[in-house]
VEXDREN-2710 file (C-alpha; in Angstrom, 1 decimal):
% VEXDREN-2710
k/r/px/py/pz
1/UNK/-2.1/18.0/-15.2
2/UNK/-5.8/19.0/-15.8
3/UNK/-6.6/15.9/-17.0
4/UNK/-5.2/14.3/-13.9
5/UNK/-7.2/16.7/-11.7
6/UNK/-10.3/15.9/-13.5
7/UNK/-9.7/12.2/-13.0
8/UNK/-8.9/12.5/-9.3
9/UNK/-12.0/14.4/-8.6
10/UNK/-13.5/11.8/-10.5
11/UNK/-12.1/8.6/-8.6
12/UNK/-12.8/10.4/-5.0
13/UNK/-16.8/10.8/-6.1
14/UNK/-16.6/7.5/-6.9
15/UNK/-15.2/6.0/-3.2
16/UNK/-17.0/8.6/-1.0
17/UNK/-20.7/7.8/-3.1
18/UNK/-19.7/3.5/-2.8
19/UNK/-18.7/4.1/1.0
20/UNK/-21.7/5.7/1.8
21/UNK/-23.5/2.8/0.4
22/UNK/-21.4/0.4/1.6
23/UNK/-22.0/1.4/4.9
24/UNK/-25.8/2.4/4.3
25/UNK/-25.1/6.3/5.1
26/UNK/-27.4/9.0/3.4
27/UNK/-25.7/9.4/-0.5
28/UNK/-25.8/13.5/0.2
29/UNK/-23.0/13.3/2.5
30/UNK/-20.7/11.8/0.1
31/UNK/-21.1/15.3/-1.7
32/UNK/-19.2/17.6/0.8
33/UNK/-16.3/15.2/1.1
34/UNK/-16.0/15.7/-3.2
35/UNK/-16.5/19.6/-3.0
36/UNK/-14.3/19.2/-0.4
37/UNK/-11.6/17.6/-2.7
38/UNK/-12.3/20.4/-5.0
39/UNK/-12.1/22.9/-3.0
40/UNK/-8.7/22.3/-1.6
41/UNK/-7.3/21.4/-5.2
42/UNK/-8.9/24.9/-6.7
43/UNK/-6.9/26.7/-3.9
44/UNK/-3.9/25.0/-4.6
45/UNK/-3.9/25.4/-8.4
46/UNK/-4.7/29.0/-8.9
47/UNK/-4.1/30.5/-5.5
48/UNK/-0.5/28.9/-5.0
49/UNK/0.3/28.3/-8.8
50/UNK/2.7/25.3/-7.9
51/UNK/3.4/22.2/-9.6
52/UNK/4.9/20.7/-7.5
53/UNK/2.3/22.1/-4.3
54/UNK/-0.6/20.5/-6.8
55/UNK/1.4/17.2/-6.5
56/UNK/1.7/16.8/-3.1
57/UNK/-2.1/17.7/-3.3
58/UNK/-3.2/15.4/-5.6
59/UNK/-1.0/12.6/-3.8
60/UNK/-2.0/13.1/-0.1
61/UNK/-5.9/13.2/-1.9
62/UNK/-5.2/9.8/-3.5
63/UNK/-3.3/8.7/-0.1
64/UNK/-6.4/9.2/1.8
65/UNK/-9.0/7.8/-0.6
66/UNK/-7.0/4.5/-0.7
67/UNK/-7.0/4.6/3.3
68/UNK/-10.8/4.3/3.3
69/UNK/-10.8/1.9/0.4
70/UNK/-8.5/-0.5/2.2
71/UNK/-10.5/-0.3/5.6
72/UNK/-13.6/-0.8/4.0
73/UNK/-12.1/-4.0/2.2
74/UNK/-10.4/-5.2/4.9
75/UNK/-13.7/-5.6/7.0
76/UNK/-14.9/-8.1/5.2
77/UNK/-11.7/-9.5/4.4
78/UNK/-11.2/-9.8/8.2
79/UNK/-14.9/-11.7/8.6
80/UNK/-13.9/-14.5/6.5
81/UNK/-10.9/-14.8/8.0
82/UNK/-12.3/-15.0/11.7
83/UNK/-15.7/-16.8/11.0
84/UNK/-15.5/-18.1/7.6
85/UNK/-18.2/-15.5/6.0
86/UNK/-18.0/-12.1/5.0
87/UNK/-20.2/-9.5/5.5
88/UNK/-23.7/-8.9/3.5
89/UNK/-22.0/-5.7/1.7
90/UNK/-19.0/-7.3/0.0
91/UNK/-21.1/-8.1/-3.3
92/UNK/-20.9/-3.7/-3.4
93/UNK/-17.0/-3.0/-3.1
94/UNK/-16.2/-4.2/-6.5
95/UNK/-16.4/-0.2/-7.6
96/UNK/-14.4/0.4/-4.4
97/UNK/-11.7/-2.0/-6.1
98/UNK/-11.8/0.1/-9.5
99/UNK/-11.5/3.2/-7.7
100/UNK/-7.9/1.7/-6.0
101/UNK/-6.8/0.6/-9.3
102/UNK/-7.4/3.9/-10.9
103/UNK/-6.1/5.9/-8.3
104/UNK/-2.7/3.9/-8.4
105/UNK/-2.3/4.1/-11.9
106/UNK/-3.4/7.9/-12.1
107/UNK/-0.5/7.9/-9.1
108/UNK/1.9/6.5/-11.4
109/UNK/0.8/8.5/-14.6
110/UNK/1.3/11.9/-12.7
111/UNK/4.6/10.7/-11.2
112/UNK/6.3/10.6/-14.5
113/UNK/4.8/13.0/-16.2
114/UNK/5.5/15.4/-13.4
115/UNK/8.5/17.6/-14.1
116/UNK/8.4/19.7/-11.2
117/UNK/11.9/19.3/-9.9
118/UNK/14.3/22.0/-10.3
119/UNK/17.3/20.0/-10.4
120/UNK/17.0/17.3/-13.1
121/UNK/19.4/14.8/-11.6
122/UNK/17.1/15.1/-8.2
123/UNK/13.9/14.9/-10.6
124/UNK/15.6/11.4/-12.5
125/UNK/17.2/10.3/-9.4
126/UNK/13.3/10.1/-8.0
127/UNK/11.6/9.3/-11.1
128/UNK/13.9/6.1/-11.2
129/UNK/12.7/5.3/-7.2
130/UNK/9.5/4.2/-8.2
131/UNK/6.2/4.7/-6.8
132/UNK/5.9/5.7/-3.4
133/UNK/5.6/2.8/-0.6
134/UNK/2.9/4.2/1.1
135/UNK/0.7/4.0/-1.6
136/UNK/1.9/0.3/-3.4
137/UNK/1.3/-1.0/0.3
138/UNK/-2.7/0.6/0.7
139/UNK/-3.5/-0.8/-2.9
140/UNK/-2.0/-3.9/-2.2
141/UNK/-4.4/-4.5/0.8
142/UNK/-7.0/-3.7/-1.1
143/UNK/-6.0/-5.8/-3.6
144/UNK/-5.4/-8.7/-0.9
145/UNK/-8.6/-7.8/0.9
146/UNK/-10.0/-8.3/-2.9
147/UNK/-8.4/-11.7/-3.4
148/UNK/-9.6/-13.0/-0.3
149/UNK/-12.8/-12.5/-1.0
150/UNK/-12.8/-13.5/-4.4
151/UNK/-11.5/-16.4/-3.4
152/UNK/-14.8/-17.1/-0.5
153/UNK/-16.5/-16.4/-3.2
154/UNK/-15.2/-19.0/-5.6
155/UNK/-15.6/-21.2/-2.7
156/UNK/-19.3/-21.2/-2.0
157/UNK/-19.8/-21.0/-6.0
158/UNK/-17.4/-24.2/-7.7
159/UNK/-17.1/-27.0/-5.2
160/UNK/-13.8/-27.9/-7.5
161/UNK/-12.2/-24.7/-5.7
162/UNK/-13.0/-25.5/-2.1
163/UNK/-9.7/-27.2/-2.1
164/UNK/-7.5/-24.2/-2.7
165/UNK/-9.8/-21.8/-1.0
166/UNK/-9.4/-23.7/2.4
167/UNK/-5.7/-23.1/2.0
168/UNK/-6.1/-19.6/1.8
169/UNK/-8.8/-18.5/4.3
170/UNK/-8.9/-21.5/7.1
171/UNK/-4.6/-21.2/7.8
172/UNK/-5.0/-18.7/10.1
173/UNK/-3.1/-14.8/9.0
174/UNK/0.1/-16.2/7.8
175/UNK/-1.5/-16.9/4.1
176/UNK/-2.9/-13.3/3.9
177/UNK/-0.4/-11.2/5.2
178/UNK/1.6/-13.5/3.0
179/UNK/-0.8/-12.4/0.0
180/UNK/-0.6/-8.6/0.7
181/UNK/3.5/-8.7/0.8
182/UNK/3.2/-10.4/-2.5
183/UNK/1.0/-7.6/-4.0
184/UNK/3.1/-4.8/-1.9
185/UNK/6.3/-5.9/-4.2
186/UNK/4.2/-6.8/-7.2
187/UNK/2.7/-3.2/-6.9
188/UNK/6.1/-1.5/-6.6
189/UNK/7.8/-3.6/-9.4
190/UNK/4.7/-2.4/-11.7
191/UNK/5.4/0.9/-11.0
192/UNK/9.4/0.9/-11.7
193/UNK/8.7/-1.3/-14.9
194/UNK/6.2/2.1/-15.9
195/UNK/8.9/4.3/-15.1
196/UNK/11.2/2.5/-17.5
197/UNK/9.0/2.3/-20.3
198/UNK/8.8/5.9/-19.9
199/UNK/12.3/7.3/-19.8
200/UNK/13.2/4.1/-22.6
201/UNK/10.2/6.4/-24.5
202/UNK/12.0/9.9/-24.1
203/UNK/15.5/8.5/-24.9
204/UNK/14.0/6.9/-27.8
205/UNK/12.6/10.3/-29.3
206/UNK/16.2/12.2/-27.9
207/UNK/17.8/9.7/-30.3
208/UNK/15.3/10.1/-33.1
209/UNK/15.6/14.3/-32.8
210/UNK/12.6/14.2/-35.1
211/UNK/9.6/14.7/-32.5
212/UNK/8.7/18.4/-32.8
213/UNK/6.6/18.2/-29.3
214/UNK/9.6/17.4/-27.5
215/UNK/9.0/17.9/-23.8
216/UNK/10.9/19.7/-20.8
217/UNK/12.0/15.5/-19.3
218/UNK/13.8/14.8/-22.5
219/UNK/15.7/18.8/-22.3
220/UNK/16.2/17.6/-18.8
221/UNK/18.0/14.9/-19.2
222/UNK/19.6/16.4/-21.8
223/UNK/20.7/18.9/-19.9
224/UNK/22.8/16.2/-17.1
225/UNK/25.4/15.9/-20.3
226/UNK/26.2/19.7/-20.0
227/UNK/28.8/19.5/-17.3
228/UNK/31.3/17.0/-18.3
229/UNK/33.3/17.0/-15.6
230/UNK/30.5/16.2/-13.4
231/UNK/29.4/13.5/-15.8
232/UNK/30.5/10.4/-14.3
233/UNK/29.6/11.3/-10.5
234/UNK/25.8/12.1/-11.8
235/UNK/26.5/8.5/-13.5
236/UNK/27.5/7.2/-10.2
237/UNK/24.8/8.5/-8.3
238/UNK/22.3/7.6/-11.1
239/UNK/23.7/4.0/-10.3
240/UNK/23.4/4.0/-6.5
241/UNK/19.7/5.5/-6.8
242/UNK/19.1/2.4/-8.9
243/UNK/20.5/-0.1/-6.6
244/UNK/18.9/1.9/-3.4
245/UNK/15.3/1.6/-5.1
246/UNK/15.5/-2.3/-5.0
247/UNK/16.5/-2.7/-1.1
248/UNK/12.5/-2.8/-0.3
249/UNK/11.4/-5.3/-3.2
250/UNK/14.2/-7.3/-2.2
251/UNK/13.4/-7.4/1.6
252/UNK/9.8/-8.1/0.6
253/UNK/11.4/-11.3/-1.7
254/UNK/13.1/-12.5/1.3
255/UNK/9.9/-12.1/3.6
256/UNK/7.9/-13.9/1.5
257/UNK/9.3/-16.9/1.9
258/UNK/10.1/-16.9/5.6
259/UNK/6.6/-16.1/6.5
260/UNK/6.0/-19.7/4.5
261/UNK/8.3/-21.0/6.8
262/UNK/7.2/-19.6/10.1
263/UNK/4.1/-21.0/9.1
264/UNK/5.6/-24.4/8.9
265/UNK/7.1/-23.8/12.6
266/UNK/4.1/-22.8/13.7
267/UNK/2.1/-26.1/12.2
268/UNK/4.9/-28.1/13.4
269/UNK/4.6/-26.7/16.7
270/UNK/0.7/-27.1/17.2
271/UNK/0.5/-30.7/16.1
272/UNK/3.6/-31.8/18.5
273/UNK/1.6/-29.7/21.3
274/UNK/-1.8/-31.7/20.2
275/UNK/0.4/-35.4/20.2
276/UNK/2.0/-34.4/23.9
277/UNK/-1.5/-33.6/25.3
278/UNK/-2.8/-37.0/23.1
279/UNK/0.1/-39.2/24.6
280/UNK/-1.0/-38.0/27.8
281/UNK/-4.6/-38.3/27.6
282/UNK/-6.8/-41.3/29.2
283/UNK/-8.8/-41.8/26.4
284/UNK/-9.8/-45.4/25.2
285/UNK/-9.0/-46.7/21.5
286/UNK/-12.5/-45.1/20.4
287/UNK/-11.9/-41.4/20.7
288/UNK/-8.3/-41.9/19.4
289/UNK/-8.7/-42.0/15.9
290/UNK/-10.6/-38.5/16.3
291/UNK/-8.4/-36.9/19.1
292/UNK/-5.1/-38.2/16.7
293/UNK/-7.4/-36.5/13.5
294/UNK/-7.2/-33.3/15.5
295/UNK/-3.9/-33.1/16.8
296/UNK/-2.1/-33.8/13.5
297/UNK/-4.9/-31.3/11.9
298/UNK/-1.8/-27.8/12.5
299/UNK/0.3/-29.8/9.8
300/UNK/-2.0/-28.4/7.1
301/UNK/-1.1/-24.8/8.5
302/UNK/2.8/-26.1/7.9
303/UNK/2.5/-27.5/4.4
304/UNK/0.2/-25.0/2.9
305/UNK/1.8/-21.9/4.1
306/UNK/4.5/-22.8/2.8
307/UNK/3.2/-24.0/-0.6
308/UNK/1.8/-20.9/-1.0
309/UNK/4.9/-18.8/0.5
310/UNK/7.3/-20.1/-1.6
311/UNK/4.8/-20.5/-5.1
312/UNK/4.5/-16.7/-4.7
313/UNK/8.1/-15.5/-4.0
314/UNK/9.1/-17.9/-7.5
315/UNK/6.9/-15.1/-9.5
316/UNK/7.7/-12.2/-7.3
317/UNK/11.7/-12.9/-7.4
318/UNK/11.5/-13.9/-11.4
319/UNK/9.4/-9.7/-11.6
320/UNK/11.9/-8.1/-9.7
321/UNK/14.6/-10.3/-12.1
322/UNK/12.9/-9.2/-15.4
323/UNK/12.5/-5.1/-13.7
324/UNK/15.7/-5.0/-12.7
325/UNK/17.4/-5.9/-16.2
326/UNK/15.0/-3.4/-17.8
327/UNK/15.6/-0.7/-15.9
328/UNK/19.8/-1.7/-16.3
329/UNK/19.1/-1.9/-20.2
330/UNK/17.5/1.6/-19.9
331/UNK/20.4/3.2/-17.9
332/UNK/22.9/1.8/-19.8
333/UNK/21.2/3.9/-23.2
334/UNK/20.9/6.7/-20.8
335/UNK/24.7/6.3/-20.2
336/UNK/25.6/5.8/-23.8
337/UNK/23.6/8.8/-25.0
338/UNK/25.1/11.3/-22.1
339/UNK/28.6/10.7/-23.2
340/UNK/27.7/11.0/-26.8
341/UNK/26.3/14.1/-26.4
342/UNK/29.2/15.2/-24.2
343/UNK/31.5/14.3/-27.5
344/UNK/29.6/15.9/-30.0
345/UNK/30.1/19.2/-28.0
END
């Protein structure tokens, strides 16, 4: 846990210090937002002297941080969608990026290494949710905000890229919001494929009985086989957590692709609009070659949405596919070693 304060405190000097350069403020007032930060942690850890009140800390901390990440990257994000340039700054949020990745993953360290939870079927049953959505869905807009202008950047750089830039940052919003649901599920299925790794470590070392630093998760899991009437219902539940905790990477699978398709209504729409006004226009055979250019120009918004769309949800669907059987695999030895416990008593 000190390690993940010291890290915390860490990543929030690094956003407040980049922010205040971002946005050419003075670099002294990024110092009382991080004493700030330590202040509030101090008084949590040795005033209250609670875990779990240090965890809620550290994550409302890491909540906020992200939220002024992602609205720093999203500005210039949002200038290359609307006028095709960013703004002069963006070459100075790569730090800014680094600081979202870290504070995800520190998210996700302290999530299962927290043991906090009194009851341990409550404390597995939430381990095995995943990472909280609030948090995938601000990194994954800063990740989006990221690939968008990686991507302008690319661009203006290789001429060979222009091709797949264009279909990304001159379709209107479908492609990027299209991009940030992608990273939203990507984001969450990262975090549940960490979690299993995890609890596949400590039923490794339960089986091996040989670790002597065995820790309290591994006693607490231990400890579900101790009732053996009530085995099979925390089974059960254990089951239905597992299925509940898919229901929002699954919904983002199946919006994935229909955005790709709205965008091909959309298209569709825009160049039959631009024919109807073109079939009724007066123009001569010299300005129809250009007025046709124009109105059949929304198909592009059709095709390429849904190119995209549907190229994203194959690797998003085949994640969730390859997260889901892990995390079975890793209940079923979970299952297994309950029961053979509750023999061997």
């Amino acid at each position: 846990m000190r390690v993940a304060i010291v890290v915390y405190i860490l990543l929030v000097a690094l956003v407040a210090f980049n922010v205040a350069q971002v946005f050419e403020f003075p670099s002294w007032i990024a110092a009382p937002v991080v004493l700030a930060a330590i202040g509030v942690i101090a008084i949590t850890h040795f005033v209250l002297r609670s875990s779990q009140a240090l965890y809620v800390t550290l994550t409302a901390i890491s909540v906020v941080s992200l939220l002024v990440v992602s609205f720093t990257a999203a500005l210039p994000a949002f200038a290359v969608i609307d006028n095709g340039s960013s703004l002069r700054w963006t070459s100075s949020l790569i730090p800014l990026f680094v600081s979202a990745i870290g504070l995800y993953g520190v998210g996700l360290w302290l999530r299962a290494a927290s043991a906090s939870q009194a009851d341990a079927l409550d404390w597995l049953a939430n381990f095995l949710s995943g990472p909280g959505l609030l948090l995938s869905l601000l990194t994954a807009l800063v990740l989006s905000a990221t690939t968008l202008l990686a991507l302008e950047w690319l661009g203006e750089t290789w001429a060979t890229s222009q091709a797949i830039t264009r279909r990304f940052l001159e379709r209107g919003m479908i492609p990027p919001t299209t991009v940030l649901f992608f990273y939203w599920g990507m984001l969450i299925l990262v975090g549940k494929w960490w979690n299993t790794l995890y609890l596949r470590a400590s039923l490794q070392r339960w089986q091996i009985a040989s670790d002597s630093n065995i820790l309290t998760h591994i006693d607490r899991i231990r400890s579900l086989s101790d009732d053996s009437v009530r085995l099979d219902d925390r089974l059960e539940f254990l089951w239905r957590r597992h299925e509940e905790s898919f229901t929002v990477p699954r919904y983002i699978g199946w919006v994935v692709p229909v955005l790709g398709f709205i965008g091909t209504v959309l298209g569709i729409s825009l160049a039959a609009d631009g024919i109807r006004k073109l079939i009724a226009s007066e123009s001569g055979l010299s300005g129809l070659s250009t007025e046709l250019g124009a109105a059949i120009a929304p198909l592009g918004i059709a095709f390429d949405t849904t190119l995209i769309a549907l190229s994203l949800s194959v690797l998003l669907m085949l994640s969730l596919t390859l997260v889901q059987r892990s995390e079975e695999r890793a209940l079923n030895t979970l299952e297994r070693q309950l029961r053979e416990s509750v023999r061997a008593f």
